[in-house]
C-alpha positions as CSV (number, residue, x, y, z in Angstrom):
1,X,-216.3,17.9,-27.6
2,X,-219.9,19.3,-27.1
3,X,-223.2,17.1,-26.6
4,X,-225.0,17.1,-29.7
5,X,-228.4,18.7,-29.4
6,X,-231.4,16.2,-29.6
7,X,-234.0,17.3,-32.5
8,X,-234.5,18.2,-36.0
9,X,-231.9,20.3,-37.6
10,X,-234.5,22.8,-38.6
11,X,-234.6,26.6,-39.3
12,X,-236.7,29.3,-39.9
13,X,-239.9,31.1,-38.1
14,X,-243.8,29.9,-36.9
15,X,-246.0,32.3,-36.8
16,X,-248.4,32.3,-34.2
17,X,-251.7,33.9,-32.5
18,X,-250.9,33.0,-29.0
19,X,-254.0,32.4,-27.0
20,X,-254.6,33.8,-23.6
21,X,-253.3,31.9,-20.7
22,X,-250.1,31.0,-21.4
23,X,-246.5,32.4,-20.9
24,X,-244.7,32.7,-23.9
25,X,-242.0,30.2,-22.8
26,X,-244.7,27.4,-22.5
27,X,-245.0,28.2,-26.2
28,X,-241.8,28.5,-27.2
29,X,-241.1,25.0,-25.6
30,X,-244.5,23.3,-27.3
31,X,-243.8,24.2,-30.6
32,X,-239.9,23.2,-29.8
33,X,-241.6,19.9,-29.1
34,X,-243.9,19.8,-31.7
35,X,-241.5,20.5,-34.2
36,X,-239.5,18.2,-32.7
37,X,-236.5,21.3,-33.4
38,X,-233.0,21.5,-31.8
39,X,-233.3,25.0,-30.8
40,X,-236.1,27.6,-30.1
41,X,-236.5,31.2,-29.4
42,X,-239.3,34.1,-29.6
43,X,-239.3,37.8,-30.7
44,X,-241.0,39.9,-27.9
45,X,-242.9,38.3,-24.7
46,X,-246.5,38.7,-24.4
47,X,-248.2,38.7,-20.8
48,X,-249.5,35.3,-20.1
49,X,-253.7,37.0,-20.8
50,X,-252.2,38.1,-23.6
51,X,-252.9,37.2,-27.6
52,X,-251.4,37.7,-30.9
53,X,-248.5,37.5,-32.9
54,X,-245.7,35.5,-31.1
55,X,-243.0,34.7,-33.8
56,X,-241.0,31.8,-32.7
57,X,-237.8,30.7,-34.8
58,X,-235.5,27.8,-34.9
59,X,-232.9,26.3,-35.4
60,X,-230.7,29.2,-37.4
61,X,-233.5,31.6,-37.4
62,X,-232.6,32.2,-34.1
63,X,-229.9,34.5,-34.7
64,X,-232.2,37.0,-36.5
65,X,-234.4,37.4,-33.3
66,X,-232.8,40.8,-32.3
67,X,-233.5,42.2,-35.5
68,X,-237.4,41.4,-34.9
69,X,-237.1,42.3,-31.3
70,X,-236.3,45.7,-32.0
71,X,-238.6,46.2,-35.1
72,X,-241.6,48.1,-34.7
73,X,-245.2,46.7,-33.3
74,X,-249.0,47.3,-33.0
75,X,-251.1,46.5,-30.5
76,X,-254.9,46.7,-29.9
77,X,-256.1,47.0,-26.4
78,X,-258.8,47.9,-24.0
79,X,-258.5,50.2,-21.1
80,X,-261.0,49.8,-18.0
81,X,-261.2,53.4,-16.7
82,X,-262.1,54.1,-12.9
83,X,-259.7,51.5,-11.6
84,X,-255.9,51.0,-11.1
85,X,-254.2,48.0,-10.0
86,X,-251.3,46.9,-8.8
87,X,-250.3,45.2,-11.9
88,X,-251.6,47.2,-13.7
89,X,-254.0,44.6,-15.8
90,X,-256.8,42.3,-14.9
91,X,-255.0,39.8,-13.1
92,X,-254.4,42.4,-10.1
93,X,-255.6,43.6,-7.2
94,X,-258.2,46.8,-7.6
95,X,-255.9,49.5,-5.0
96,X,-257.9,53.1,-6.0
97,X,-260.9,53.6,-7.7
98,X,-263.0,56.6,-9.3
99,X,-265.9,58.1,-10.4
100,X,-264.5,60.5,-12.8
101,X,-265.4,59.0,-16.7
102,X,-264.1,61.4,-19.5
103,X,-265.4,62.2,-22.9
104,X,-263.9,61.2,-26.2
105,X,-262.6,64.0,-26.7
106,X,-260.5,64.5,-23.5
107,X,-259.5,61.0,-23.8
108,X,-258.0,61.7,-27.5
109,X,-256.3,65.4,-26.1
110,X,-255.2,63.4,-23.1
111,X,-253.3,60.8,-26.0
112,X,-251.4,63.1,-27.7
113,X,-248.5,64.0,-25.0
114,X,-247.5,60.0,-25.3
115,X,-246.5,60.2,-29.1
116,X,-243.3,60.1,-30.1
117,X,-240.3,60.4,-27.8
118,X,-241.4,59.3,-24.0
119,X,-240.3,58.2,-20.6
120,X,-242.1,55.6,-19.8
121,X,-241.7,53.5,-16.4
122,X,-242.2,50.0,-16.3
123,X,-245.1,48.0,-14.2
124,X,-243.6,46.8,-10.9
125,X,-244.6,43.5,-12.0
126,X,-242.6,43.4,-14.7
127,X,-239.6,41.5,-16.0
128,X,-237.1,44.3,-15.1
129,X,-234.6,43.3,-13.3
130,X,-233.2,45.3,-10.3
131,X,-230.2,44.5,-8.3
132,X,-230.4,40.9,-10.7
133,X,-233.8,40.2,-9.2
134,X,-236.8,40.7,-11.4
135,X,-239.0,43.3,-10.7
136,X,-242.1,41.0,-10.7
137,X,-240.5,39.0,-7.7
138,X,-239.7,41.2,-5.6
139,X,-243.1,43.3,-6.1
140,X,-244.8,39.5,-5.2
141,X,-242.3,39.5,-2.4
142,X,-244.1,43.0,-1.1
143,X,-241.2,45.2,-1.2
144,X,-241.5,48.2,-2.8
145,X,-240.0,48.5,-6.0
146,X,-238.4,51.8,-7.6
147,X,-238.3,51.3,-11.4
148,X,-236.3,54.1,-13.3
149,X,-237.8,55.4,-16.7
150,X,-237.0,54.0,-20.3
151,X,-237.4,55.7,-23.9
152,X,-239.8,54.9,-26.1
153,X,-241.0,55.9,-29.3
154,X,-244.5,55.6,-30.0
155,X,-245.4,56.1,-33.7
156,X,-249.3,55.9,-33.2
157,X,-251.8,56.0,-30.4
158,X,-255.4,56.6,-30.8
159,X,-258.9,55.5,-29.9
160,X,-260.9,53.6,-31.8
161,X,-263.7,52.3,-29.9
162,X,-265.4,53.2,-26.8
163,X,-268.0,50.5,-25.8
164,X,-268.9,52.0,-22.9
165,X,-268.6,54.5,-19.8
166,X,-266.2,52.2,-18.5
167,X,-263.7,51.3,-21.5
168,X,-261.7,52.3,-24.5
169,X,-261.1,50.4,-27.0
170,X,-257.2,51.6,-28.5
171,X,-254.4,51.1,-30.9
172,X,-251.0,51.5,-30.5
173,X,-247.6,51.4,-32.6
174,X,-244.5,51.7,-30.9
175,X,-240.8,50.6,-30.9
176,X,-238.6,48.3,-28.7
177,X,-239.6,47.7,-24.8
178,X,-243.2,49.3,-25.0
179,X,-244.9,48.1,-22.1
180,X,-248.7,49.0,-22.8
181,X,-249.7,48.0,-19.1
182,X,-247.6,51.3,-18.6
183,X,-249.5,53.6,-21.8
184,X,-253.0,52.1,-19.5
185,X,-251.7,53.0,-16.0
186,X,-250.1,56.5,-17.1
187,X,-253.3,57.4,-19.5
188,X,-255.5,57.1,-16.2
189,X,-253.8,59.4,-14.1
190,X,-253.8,62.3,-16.9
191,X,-257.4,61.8,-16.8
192,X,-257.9,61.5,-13.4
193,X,-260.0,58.6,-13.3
194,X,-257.3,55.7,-12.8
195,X,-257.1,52.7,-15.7
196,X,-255.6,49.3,-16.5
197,X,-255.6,46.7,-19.2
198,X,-258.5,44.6,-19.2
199,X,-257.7,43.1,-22.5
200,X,-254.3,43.2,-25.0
201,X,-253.7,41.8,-28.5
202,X,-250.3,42.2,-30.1
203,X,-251.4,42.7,-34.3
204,X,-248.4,43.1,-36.0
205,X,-244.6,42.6,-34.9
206,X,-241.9,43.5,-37.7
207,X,-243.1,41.6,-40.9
208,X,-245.2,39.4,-38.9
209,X,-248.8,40.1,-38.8
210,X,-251.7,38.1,-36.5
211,X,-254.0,37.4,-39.7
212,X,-251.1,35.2,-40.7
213,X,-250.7,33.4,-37.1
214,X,-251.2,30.1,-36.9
215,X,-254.1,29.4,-34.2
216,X,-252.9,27.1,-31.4
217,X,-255.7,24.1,-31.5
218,X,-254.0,23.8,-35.2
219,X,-250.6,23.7,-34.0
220,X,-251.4,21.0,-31.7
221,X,-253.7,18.9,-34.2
222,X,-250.4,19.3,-36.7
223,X,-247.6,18.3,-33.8
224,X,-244.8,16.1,-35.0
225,X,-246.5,15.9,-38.8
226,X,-244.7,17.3,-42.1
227,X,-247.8,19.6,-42.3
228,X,-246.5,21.6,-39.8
229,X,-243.3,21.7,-41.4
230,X,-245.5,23.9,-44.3
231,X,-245.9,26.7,-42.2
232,X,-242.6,26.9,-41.5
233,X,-241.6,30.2,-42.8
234,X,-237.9,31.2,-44.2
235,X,-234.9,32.6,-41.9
236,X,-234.6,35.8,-44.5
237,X,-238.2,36.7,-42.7
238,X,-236.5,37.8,-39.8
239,X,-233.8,39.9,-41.5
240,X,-237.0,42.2,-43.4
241,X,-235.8,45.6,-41.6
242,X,-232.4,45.3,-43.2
243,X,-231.2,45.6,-47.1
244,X,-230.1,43.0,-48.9
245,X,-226.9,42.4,-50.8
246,X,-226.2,39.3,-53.3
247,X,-222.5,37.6,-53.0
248,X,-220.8,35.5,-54.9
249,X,-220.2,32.1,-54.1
250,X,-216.3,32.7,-53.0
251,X,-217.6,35.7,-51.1
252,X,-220.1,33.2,-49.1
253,X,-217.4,30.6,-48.3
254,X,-215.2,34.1,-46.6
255,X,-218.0,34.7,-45.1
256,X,-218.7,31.7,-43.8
257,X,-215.9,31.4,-42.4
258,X,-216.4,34.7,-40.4
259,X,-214.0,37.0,-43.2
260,X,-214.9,39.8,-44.8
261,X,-216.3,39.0,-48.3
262,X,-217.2,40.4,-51.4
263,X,-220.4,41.5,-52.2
264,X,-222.3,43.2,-55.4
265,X,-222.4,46.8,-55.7
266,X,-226.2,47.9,-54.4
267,X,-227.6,51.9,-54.6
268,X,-230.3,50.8,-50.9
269,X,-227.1,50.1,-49.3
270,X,-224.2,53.1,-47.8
271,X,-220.6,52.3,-46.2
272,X,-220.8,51.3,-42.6
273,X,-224.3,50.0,-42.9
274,X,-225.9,47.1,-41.6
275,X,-226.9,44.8,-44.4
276,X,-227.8,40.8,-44.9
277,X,-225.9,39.0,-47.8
278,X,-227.4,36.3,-49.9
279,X,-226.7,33.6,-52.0
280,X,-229.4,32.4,-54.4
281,X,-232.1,34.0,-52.2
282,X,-231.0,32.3,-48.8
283,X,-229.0,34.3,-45.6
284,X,-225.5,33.8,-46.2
285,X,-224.7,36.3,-43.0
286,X,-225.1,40.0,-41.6
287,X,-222.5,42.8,-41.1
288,X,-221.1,45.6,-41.9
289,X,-221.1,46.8,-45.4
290,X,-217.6,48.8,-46.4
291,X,-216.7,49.3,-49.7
292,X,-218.0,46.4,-52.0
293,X,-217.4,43.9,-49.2
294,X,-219.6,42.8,-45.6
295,X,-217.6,42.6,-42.3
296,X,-219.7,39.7,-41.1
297,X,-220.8,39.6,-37.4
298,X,-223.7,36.7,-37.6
299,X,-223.1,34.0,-39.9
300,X,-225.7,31.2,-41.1
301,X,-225.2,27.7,-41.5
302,X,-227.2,26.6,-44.3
């Protein structure tokens, strides 16, 4: 028989605007603690100098991470042009430097080739792993590391402030595994003039936006209080990207129970799709939808 897990039996998603400065494990493990929650995950890392959203869930919730993982996302971030380093942000070491500052307007023409469908090569000091090393460790370790490229779609890219020579101020809305370090790096050698990321801020992430985030000196002011607990957001948060079909209450006990049950007829939904099921408005499980019944794959106790 298992150990039982120490904590709360508690579920669903806290929002927050991480601050710069800290890895989003810390996090994940402080508000693990300070909700004093059996288990705890987040929905896309953010670099340690990093803010915005970081969507944390427990308990149950945690099953639904994928689905917020490979949602869509915004970012807002400034590029430093003249400069590259070898991380590709602030924290690195300056290795080339230029002169050359372009206009606007060659900045924006210079944007367009990285919409849509793109390679796109991770930093070296990345998470990545190579050989079942990471990247990052190995790059610290000063050998020199080969990444291979990875798609990416990129929705949106533009600029939307340029407060100076030196930097432009950008936004950017891209699917799963965007690296922007990457967008920075790659942007400066179109242009000739070299670039990293001085500053990054992740806006939205799925159905999770920043204004909504709770800030971190209230998270710690509310540790271990029931006013936390009211920020708490629902599990069915994290299943937004996928439609929704109501079962009956046999259908959720099949289902439960990892069998196929039977769900109401619904026009958003087509055989062999993905789809949530719910009873009374709460996640009863998700799978695959054939013919008036879902083939569960993730069940939820509650």
């Amino acid at each position: 028989m298992g150990r039982k897990r120490k904590g709360r039996d508690i579920s669903g998603w806290l929002v927050i605007d991480k601050p710069a400065g800290m890895t989003s494990t810390a996090v994940v493990n402080k508000v693990r603690w300070a909700m004093e929650a059996q288990k705890a995950g987040h929905a896309g890392t953010l670099d340690p100098e990093a803010t915005g959203v970081l969507a944390i869930a427990l308990g149950e919730a945690t099953k639904t991470v994928p689905f917020i993982t490979d949602a869509m996302k915004a970012y807002t971030f400034t590029v430093r042009l003249g400069q590259a380093t070898n991380t590709d942000d602030a924290e690195g070491e300056v290795i080339a430097q230029s002169d050359e500052r372009p206009t606007d307007e060659q900045i924006k023409e210079a944007l367009v080739p990285f919409l849509g469908d793109i390679q796109q090569v991770p930093p070296k000091f990345s998470a990545v792993k190579i050989d079942g090393q990471r990247a990052y460790k190995l790059a610290r370790d000063g050998e020199d590391v080969e990444l291979a490229a990875r798609a990416l779609w990129v929705e949106e890219l533009f600029l939307i402030d340029r407060p100076d020579a030196d930097h432009v101020v950008l936004e950017m809305t891209c699917g799963k595994g965007g690296y922007v370090r990457s967008i920075a790096r790659d942007l400066g050698a179109a242009l000739g003039c070299h670039a990293y990321v001085k500053e990054l801020r992740r806006i939205w992430s799925g159905p999770f936006d920043v204004e909504e985030g709770m800030k971190w000196d209230d998270v710690m002011r509310m540790e271990r209080t029931p006013e936390l607990d009211t920020h708490l957001r629902p599990l069915e948060q994290g299943l937004d990207g996928l439609p929704e079909v109501k079962c009956t209450a046999e259908g959720a006990v099949r289902l439960r129970n990892g069998n196929p049950g039977m769900v109401m007829p619904n026009d958003a939904v087509e055989y062999g799709d993905e789809a949530w099921a719910s009873l009374e408005g709460k996640a009863v499980a998700v799978g695959v939808y054939k013919s008036g019944s879902l083939h569960p794959n993730r069940v939820f106790n509650q």
